[in-house]
C-alpha positions in Angstrom: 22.3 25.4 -0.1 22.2 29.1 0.3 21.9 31.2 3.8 18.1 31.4 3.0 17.6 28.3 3.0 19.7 27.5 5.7 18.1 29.9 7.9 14.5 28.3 7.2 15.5 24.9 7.4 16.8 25.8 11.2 13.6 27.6 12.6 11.3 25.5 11.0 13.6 22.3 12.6 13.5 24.2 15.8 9.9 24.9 15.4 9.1 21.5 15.0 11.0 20.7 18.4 9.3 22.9 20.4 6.0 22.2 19.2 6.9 18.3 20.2 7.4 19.3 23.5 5.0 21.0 24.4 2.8 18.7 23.2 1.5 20.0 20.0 0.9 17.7 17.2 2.1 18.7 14.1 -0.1 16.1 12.3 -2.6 18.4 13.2 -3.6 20.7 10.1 -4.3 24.0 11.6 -0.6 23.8 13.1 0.9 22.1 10.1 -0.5 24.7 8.0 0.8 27.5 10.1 4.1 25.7 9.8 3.9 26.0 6.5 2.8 29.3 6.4 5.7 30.7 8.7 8.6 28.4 7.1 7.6 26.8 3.4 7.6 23.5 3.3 10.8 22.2 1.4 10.5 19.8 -1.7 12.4 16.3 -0.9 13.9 16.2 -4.7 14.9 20.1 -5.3 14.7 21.3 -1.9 12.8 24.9 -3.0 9.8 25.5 -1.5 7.2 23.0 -2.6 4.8 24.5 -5.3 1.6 24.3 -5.1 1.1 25.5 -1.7 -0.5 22.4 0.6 1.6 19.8 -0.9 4.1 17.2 0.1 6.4 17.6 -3.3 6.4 19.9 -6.5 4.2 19.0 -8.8 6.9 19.1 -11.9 9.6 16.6 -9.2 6.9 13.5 -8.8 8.6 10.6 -10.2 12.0 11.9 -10.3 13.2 9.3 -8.0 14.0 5.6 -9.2 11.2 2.7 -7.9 12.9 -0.5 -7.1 11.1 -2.6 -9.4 11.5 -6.0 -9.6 13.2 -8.5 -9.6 14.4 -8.0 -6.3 15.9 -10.4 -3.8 14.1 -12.1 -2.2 15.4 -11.6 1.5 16.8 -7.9 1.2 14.9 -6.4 -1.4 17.8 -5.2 -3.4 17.6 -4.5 -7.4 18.5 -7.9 -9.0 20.5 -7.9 -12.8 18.6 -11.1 -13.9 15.6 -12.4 -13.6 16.7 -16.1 -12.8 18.4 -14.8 -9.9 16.5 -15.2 -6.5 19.1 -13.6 -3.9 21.8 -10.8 -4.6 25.2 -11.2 -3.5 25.3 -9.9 -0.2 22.6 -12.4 0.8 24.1 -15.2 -0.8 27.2 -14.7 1.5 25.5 -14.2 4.5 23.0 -15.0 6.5 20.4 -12.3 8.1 18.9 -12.7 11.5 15.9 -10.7 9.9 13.4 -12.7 7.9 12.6 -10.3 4.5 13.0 -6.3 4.2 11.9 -4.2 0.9 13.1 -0.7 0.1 11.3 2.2 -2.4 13.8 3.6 -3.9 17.1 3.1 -4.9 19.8 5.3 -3.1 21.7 6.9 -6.3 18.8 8.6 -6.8 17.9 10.0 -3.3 21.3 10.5 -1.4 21.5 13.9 -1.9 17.5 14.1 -0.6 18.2 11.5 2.6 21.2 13.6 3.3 19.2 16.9 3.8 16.8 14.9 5.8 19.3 13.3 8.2 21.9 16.0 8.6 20.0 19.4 7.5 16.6 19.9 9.2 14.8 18.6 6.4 12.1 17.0 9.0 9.4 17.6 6.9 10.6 15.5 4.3 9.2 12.8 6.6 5.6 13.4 5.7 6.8 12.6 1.6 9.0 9.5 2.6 6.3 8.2 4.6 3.7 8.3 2.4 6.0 6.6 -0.3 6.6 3.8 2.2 3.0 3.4 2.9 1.8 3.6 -0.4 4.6 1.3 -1.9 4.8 -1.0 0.9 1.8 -1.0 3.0 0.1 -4.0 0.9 3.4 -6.2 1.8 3.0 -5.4 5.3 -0.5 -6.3 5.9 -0.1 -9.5 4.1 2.7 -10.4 6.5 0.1 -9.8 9.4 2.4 -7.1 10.9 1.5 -6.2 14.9 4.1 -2.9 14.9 6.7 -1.0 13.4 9.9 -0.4 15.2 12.3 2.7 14.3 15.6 2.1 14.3 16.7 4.2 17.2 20.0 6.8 17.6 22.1 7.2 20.0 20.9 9.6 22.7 24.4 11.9 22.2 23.4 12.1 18.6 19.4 12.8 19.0 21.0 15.9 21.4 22.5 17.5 18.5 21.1 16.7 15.7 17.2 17.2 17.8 15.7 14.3 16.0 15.7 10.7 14.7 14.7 10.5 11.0 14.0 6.7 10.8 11.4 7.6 14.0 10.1 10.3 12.1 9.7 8.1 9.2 8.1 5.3 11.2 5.6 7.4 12.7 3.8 9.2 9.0 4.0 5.3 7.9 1.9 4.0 11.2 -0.4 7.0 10.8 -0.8 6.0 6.9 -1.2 2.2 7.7 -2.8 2.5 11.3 0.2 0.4 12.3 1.0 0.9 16.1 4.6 2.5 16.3 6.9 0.6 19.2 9.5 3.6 19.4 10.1 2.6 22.9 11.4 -0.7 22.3 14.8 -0.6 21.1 17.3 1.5 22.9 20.8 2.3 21.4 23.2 1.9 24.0 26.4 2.6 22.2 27.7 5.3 20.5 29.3 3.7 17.0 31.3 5.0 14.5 29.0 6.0 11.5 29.4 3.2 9.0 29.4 4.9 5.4 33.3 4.0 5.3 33.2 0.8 6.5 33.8 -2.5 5.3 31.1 -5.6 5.7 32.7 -7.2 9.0 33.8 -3.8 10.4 30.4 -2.9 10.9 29.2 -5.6 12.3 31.7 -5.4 14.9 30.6 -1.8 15.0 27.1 -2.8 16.1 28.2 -5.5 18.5 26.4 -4.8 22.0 25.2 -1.2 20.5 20.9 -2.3 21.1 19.3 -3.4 23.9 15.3 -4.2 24.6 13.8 -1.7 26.8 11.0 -4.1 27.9 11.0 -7.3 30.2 7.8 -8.5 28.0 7.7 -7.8 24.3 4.2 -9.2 23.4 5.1 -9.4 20.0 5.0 -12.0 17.4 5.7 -9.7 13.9 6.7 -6.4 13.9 9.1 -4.5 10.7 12.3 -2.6 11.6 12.4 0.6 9.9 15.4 2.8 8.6 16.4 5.5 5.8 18.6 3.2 4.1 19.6 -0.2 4.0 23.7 -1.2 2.6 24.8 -4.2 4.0 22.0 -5.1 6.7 24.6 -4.7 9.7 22.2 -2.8 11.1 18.9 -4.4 11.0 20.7 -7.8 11.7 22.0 -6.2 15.4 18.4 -5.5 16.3 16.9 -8.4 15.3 19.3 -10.6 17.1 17.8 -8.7 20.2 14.3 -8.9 19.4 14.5 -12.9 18.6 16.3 -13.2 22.3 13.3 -11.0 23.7 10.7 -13.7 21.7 9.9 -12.3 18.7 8.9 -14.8 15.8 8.9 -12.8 12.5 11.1 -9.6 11.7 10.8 -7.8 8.6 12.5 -4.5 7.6 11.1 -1.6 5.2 13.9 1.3 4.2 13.3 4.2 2.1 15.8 3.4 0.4 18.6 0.5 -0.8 22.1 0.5 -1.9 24.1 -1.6 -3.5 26.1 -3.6 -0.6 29.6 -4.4 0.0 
């Protein structure tokens, strides 16, 4: 990434900030445009500013990253070799506290993309992602009768410095696309882990033990889906669930943007 685009990606991330807090939407078009104006919007798959003018993504990148397509397993949602096969691996070996999750895309193909958005101010990848969740996903959710989407949260040490929480930002274009109420004050994260890219299967789930906590003495909820960037083992989504089931809720699902392969 060159100083350019180094220096754009910060004011428009610090744009974005302020704008939150003092209120301002940025959902709202006459301030999303003059966003856009002021710092281009950045394409998700070759981070130069999106062409044409308006749009979420370059006309010439659509498609560029891979679809999970089935089959898929059936709890996780990762990319299956045969078709006879029902669960992967991972969810042979284990079992989730999380009833069934589904992913878009598969990670190989949007790491470099997720890492921008997580790490370099890409927030306005968000609006892309979401919309590729909604439109991918959105028919599985309603089936499954879902009452609210839950973000999975950061720690507050890490949403100081980085000034945001992708798998929030995420959640909230997907609620707006589906009309899904968005429960971003539900899950707190109460420990500061050790990022888990490195480690092994039972590491991280020792990692996440007592990291999430319910904020709320009465959930109210019966079905709601967990969402994140990416999904690799489930450690993750497994933690939180284990909390919401002790708080009463019935049905978890997850929805990531995207899937790896496991451990």
């Amino acid at each position: 990434m060159n100083g350019s685009g180094n220096w754009f990606s910060e004011n428009r991330s610090y744009a974005q900030r302020t704008c939150a807090e003092v209120g301002i939407k940025m959902k709202n078009k006459f301030y999303g445009t003059l966003l856009d104006l002021l710092f281009p919007r950045r394409c998700p798959v070759c981070d130069l500013p999106v062409r044409p003018f308006g749009k979420l993504v370059c006309e010439e990148c659509r498609g560029k990253f891979t679809l999970i397509r089935e089959p898929y397993c059936m709890r996780c949602g990762k990319r299956l070799a045969q078709e006879e096969e029902e669960y992967c691996t991972d969810c042979t070996a284990k079992r989730h506290q999380y009833d069934r999750g589904r992913a878009v895309f598969e990670y190989p193909t949007v790491a470099d993309a997720v890492y921008r958005f997580k790490y370099r101010g890409r927030q306005e990848y968000a609006d892309y992602f979401g919309t590729c969740m909604a439109a991918h996903l959105g028919k599985w959710m309603r089936e499954m009768g879902v009452q609210a989407l839950v973000p999975v949260p950061i720690h507050a040490s890490r949403y100081r410095s980085r000034g945001y929480n992708q798998a929030q930002l995420l959640c909230r274009r997907l609620g707006e696309e589906l009309g899904i109420p968005v429960r971003d004050d539900l899950v707190q994260r109460v420990k500061k882990t050790t990022p888990m890219k490195d480690l092994s299967a039972l590491e991280r789930q020792n990692n996440l033990k007592k990291a999430f906590k319910i904020c709320c003495n009465d959930v109210k909820l019966d079905t709601i889906v967990i969402i994140d960037d990416i999904y690799t083992t489930g450690s993750t989504i497994d933690a939180i669930s284990c909390e919401l089931r002790k708080a009463g809720v019935r049905r978890i699902y997850y929805a990531a943007l995207a899937i790896g392969k496991g451990i």
